[in-house]
Each structure stands twice: as C-alpha cells, then as structure tokens.
NUPA-115848 format. One record per residue: x, y, z of N, C-alpha, C in turn. Coordinates in steps of 0.02 Angstrom, whole numbers. Layout:
// residues N
[[X, Y, Z], [X, Y, Z], [X, Y, Z]];
...
END
This chain:
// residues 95
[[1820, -130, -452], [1791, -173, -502], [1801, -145, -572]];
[[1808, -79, -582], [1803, -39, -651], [1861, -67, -669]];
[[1927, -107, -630], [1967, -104, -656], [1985, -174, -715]];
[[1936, -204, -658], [1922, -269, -698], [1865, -301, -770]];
[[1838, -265, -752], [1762, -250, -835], [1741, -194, -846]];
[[1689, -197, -887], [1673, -147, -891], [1573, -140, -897]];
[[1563, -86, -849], [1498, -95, -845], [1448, -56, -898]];
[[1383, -83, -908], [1340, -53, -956], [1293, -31, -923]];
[[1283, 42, -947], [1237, 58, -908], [1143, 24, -898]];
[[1105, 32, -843], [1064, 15, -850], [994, 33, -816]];
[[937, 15, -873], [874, 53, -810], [821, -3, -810]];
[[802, -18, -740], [732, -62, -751], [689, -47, -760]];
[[644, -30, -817], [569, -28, -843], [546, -71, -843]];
[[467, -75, -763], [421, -109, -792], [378, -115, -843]];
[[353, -151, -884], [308, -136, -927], [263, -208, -920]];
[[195, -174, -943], [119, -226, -945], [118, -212, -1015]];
[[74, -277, -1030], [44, -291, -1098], [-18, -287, -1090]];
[[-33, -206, -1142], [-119, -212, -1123], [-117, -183, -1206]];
[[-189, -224, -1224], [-208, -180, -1299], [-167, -202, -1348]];
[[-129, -250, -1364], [-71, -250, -1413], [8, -188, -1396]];
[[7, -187, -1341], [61, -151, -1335], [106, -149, -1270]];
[[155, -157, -1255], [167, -140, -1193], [179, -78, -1155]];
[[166, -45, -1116], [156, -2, -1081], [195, 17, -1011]];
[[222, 78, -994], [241, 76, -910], [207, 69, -845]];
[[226, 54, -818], [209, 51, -741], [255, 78, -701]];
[[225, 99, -671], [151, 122, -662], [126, 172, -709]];
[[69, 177, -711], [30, 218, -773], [42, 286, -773]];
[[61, 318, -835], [94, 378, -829], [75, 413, -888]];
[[91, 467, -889], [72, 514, -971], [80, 489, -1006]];
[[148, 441, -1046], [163, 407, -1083], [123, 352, -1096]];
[[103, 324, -1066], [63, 271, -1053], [-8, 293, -1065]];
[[-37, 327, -1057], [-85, 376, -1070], [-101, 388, -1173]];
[[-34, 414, -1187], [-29, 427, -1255], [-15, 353, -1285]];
[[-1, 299, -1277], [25, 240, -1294], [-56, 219, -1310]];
[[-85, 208, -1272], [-160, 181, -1263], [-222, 212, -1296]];
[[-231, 264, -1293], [-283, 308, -1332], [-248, 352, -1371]];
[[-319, 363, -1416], [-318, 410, -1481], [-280, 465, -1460]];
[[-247, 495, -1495], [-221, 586, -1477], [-248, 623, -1437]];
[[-332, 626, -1481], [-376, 683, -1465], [-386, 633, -1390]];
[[-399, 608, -1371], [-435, 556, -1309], [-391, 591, -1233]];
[[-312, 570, -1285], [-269, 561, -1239], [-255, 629, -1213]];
[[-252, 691, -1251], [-236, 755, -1243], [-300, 790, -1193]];
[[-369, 745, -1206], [-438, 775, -1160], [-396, 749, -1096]];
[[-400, 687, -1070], [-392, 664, -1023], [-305, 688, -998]];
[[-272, 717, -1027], [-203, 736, -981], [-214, 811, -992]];
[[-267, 848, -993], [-288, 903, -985], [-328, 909, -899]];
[[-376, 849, -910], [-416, 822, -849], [-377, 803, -786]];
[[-322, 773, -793], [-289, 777, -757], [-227, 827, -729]];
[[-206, 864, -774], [-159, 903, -761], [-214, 978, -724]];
[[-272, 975, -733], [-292, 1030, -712], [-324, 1018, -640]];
[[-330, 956, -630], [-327, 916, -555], [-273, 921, -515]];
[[-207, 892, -542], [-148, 869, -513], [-91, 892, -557]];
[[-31, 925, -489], [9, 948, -518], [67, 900, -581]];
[[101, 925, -634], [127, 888, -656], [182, 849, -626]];
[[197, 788, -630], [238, 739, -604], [222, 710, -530]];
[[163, 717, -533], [107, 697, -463], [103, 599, -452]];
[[119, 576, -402], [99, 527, -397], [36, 510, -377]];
[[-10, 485, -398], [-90, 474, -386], [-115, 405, -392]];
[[-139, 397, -351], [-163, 329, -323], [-215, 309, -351]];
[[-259, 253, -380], [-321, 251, -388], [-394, 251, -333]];
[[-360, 255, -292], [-409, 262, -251], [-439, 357, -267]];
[[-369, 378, -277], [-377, 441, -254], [-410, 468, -326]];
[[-398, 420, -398], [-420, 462, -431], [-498, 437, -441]];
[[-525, 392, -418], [-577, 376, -410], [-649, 415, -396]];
[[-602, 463, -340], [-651, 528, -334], [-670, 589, -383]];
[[-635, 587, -446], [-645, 620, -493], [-695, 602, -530]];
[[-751, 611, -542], [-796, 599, -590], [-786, 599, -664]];
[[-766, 654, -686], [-721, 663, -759], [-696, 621, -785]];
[[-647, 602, -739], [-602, 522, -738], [-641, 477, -745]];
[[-681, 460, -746], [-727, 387, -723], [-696, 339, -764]];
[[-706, 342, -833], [-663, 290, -897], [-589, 283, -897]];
[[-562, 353, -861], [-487, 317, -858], [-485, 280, -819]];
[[-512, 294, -753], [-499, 230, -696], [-518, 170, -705]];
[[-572, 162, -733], [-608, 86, -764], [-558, 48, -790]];
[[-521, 100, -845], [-484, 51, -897], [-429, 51, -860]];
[[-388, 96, -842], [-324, 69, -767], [-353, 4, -729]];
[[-383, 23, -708], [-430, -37, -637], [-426, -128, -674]];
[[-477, -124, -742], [-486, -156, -775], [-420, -206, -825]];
[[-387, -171, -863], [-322, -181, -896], [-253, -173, -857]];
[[-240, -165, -823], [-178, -133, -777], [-170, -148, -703]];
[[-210, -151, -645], [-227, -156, -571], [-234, -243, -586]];
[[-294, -266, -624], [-323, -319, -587], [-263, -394, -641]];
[[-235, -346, -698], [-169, -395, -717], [-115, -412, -659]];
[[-91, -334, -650], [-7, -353, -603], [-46, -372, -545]];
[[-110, -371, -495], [-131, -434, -457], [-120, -485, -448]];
[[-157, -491, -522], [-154, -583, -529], [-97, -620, -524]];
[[-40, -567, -566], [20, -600, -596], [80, -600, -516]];
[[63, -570, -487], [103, -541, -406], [74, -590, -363]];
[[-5, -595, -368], [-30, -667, -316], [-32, -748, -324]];
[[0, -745, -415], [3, -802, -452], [68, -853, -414]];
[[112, -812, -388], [151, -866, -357], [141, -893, -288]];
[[89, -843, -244], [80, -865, -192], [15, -914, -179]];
[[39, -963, -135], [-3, -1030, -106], [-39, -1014, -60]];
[[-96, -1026, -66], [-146, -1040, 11], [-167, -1086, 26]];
[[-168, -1095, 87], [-153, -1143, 117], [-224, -1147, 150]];
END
C-alpha cells in the first residue's frame, strides 16, 4: 500500500467535556491538572501517587476505598462516569 499513498500518522484520544474544557479518558494526571487549581491538583496527585504506583490503572470502585480521595471520586463519578454512561446507553433501545 506505501506504494500507492501515503499514510499520516495517527492516535485516537478520547476526550469528555467537563468544566469548559475537554479532558482524557480515561481520567489521568493530565486530566487531573486540566481540572483543578495547581495547588489542588499537586495535593491530590501526591494522594494518589503515595497510594498507587505511578502509571497504575485504578478503577473507581477501587478508589472509592480511599477516604482522602472522597472529592476526587465524587467529581470523576459525578462529571466523567455518569456522562460517558449516558452517552454509551443513549443509543441503546429497551424494549
């Protein structure tokens, strides 16, 4: 095929619209710093990094059990979980 076009490279990023901004998905450090203040964002990826190793995949269930966490999970749960839901169950019919 190379011989015939030529390809561009490419990456799929999901992203949600939360807050005036769009954001990755799944929720990640970046995403983290995108959303809250500096100081907010640097408490809470302290909170987490001293939980979970860096580049950890973590579930909300799982971070649920963290107390510390309580406001990050809310606002994940809240802004992020109960959007890509809606928008994933929005095409399906019940019958």
């Amino acid at each position: 095929m190379k011989k015939f076009t030529y390809f561009y490279p490419y990456m799929h990023e999901v992203k949600v619209y939360v807050n005036g901004c769009f954001v990755p998905v799944p929720f990640n450090l970046n995403s983290l710093f995108m959303l809250f203040p500096a100081s907010m964002a640097l408490e809470l990826q302290s909170k987490l990094l001293k939980k979970y190793p860096y580049g950890s995949r973590i579930s909300i269930l799982d971070l649920v059990q963290v107390k510390d966490l309580r406001f990050l999970i809310d606002f994940i749960y809240e802004n992020i979980f109960i959007i890509l839901f809606y928008i994933l169950s929005a095409g399906k019919v019940s019958k």
